[in-house]
Structure formats: C-alpha cells, structure tokens
C-alpha positions in Angstrom: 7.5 -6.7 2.3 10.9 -6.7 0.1 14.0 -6.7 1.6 17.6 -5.7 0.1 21.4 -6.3 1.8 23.9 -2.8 0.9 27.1 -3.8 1.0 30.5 -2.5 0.2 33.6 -4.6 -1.6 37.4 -3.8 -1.0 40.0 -5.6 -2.6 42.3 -6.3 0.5 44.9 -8.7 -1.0 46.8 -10.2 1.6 46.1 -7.5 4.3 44.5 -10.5 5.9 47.8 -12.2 6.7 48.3 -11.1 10.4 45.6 -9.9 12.7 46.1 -6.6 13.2 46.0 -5.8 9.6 42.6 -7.2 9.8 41.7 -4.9 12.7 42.8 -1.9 11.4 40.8 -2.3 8.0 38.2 -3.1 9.5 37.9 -0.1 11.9 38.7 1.7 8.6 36.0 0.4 6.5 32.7 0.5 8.8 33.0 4.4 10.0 33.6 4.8 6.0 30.1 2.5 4.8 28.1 4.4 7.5 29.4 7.9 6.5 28.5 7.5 2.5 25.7 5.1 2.8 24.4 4.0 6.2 23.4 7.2 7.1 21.6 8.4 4.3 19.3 5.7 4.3 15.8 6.1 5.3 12.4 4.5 5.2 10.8 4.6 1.7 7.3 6.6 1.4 4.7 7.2 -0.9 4.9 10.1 -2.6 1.7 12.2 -1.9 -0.4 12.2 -5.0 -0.8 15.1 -7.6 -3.1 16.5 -9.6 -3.1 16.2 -13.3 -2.4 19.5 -15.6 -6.0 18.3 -17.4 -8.2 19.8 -14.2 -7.6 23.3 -13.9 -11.1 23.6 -12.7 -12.6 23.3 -9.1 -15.1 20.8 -10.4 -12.1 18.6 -11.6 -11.2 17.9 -8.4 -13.4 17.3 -6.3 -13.6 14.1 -4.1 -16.2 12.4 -6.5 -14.2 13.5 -9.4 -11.1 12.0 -8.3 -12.2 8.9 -7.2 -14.0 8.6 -11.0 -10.4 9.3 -11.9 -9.0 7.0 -10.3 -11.9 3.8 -10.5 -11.2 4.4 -14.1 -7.4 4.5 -13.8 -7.6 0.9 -12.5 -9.8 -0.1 -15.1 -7.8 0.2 -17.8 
C-alpha cells in the first residue's frame, strides 16, 4: 500500500504574532484546503480493461483468446 500527505503552504509572515491572528487564518485556511482539494479526493480504481482495435472479430475475444493475450503480454 503507498501512502501520500496533500498539503497546502501560505506565506503568513508575522500573522503569527498574537493569537487571534493565528485563529482567524486558520479558520480561513482549512474550509479553503477542503473546498479545492479535500473533497475532490477519492479512492483510486482500476480502470476496467479494454479491448485492443486489432480484434474486431468475435473469435478475438473470447475468454481463451484473451487470456493468450494476456499470458503473452506478461511474457514479454
């Protein structure tokens, strides 16, 4: 399993001085990381398989046929 950390960078100067400036940026900043990236993240999948221009014909694809495909795809 591979794991990855998003994160987002502001350059705050000295908005860290006093507490409240702290507060404030910070209830700024999360609502804004979720809204353009937290939310649109999502579970990577597979893309389903698909079938090469080269078999046009029934016979190309069939189970055997495939699988011939694709024990030779490894193979190489």
């Amino acid at each position: 399993m591979s794991r990855f950390h998003i994160f987002i960078a502001r350059r705050l100067g000295g908005k860290f001085t006093q507490q409240v400036n702290f507060i404030k940026e910070l209830e700024d900043v999360v609502p804004f990381f979720y809204r353009e990236i937290g939310q649109n993240l999502q579970e990577w999948r597979k893309p389903a398989p698909k079938i090469k221009p080269d078999r046009s014909a029934a016979s190309d694809v069939t189970v055997d046929a495939l699988q011939d495909a694709a024990e030779a795809d490894l193979s190489d």
